[in-house]
C-alpha positions, 0 to 999 in steps of 0.5 A: 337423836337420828330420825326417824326414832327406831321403834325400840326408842319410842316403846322406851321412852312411852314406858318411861312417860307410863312410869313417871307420869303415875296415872296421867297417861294410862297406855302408851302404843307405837304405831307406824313409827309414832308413840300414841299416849292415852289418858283420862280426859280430866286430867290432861292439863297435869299431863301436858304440863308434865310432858311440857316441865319433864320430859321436855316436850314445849311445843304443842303444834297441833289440837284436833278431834276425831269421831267415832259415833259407835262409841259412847264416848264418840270423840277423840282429842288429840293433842300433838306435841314436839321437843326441839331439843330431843327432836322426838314427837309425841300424841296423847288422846283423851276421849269425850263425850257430847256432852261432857267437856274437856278442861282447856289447855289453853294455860299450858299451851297458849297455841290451844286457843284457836284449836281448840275453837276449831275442834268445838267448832267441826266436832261440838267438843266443849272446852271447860275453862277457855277464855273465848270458845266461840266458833272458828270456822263457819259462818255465823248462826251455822247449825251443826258441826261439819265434822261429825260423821252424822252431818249430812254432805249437803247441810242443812241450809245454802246460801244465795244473793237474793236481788230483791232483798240485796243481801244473802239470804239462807235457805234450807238445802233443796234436793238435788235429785231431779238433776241430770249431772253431766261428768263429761267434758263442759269445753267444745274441744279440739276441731276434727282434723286438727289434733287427732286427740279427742277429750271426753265430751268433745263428740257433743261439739262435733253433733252441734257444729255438724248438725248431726254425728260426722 
């Protein structure tokens, strides 16, 4: 098959997964040249293992999860999938709650290990059934998951070398507020009279030197 998949391809073959996989994929949508299934989040493993035996898809090359906090069910989790022998591409995404997990894939696709610590880990999504869901990613005792869209940009606590102590130590995340953030140039420039070019910034080296404005 040529690539890209024409887009009448891709809306046959998601009507054909719709028929044969008899309510383990509910929809099935093209979008900028990508087929996106969706599915009940309890029966994901039935699905990718159908997806995997049937329609030949045995590669699971990405796990991942997106947030949508207006939602009751606020998370996506998107599982991608690749045929090297039909060279076609496929998403399915179930939903999730904060509470609520999703069963592990990890005996389908033995790749969903580390994705899926790396979804619990940014997202808090809970895996039922993985060997070993622990976090992935961020430091240790870390409070949080950075990729939910209610995390604050700062966190929660920062992290320092403290002479005393000898050891990192971590603090909660003191405000910022009072700082005077300078954007421009931090390099003394070029001299006058060298480059006519001047970088933003550079007339704070020229007053310095000078002792004044030139």
């Amino acid at each position: 098959m040529t690539w890209p998949v024409k887009a009448a391809d891709l809306e046959k073959l998601g009507k054909s997964i719709l028929k044969g996989a008899k309510g383990l994929v509910t929809g099935a949508d093209v979008q900028f040249g990508e087929l996106t299934l969706t599915g009940p989040a309890g029966r994901i493993v039935e699905a990718l293992t159908y997806l995997r035996d049937v329609e030949g898809f045995h590669q699971l090359i990405d796990l991942c999860g997106a947030d949508y906090p207006e939602r009751e069910k606020r998370f996506d989790v998107a599982y991608h999938l690749l045929s090297m022998t039909q060279n076609r591409r496929v998403r399915i995404k179930v939903q999730a709650d904060e509470d609520t997990a999703v069963p592990s894939v990890v005996g389908v696709f033995a790749a969903a290990d580390w994705y899926e610590r790396e979804t619990f880990d940014m997202y808090g999504v809970f895996f039922d059934g993985h060997p070993d869901l622990r976090r992935i990613l961020t430091d240790y005792g870390f409070h949080g998951h950075p990729l939910r869209k209610d995390f604050p940009m700062t966190g929660y606590v920062e992290v320092r070398y403290d002479e005393e102590l000898k050891r990192v130590v971590y603090e909660p995340v003191k405000s910022v507020e009072w700082r005077n953030w300078d954007f421009l140039s931090p390099w003394e420039g070029v001299e006058r009279g060298f480059s006519p070019l001047l970088l933003p910034g550079d007339e704070k080296s020229v007053e310095v030197k000078g002792g004044g404005k030139s």
